[in-house]
N, C-alpha and C positions, 0 to 999 in steps of 0.2 A: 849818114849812118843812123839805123833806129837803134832802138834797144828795148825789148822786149821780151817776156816771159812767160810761157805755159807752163799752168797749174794743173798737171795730171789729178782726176781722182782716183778710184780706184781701178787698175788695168790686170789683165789678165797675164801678169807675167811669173815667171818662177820666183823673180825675187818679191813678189806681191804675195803671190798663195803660200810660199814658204812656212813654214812652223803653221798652218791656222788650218783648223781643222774645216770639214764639209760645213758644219751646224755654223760656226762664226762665216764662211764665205758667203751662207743662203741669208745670213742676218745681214752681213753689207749689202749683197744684192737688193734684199729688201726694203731696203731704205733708199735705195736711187729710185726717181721717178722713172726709168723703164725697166728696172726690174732686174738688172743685167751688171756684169762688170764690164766695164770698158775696152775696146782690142787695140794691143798696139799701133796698127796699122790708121785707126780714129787720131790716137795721138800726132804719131809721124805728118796727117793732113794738117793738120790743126799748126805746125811748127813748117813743114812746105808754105800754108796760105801767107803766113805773116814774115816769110824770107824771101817768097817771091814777089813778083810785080805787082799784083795786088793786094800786099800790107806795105808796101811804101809811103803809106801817107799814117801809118799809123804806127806811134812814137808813145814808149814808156807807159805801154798798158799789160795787165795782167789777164791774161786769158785763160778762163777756169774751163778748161776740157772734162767737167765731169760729170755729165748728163744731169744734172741740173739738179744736184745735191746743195743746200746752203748751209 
């Protein structure tokens, strides 16, 4: 057994956009290096890779799915 964790950043989901206006969405966007919010479906791969056969050897890491925000 692994155990393992993805770190969404910011996705385009209702519970994300909730309460935030257009102006604060265009300001998180613009701070990701492509410019974009995240789509669930990026997520969902990201947590497939590391359940299926190819994250089997990888054990107790944090995987930051969020286009490459620091």
């Amino acid at each position: 057994m692994t155990v393992n964790v993805v770190a969404p950043g910011p996705v385009r989901t209702d519970m994300f956009l909730g309460g935030k206006s257009d102006e604060q969405v265009r300001a998180i966007m613009a701070a990701n290096p492509f410019g974009r919010l995240g789509e669930p479906d990026e997520i969902a791969r990201a947590v497939a890779f590391l359940v299926g056969p190819d994250g089997g050897w990888i054990n107790g890491q944090v995987l930051r799915a969020n286009g490459g925000v620091v």
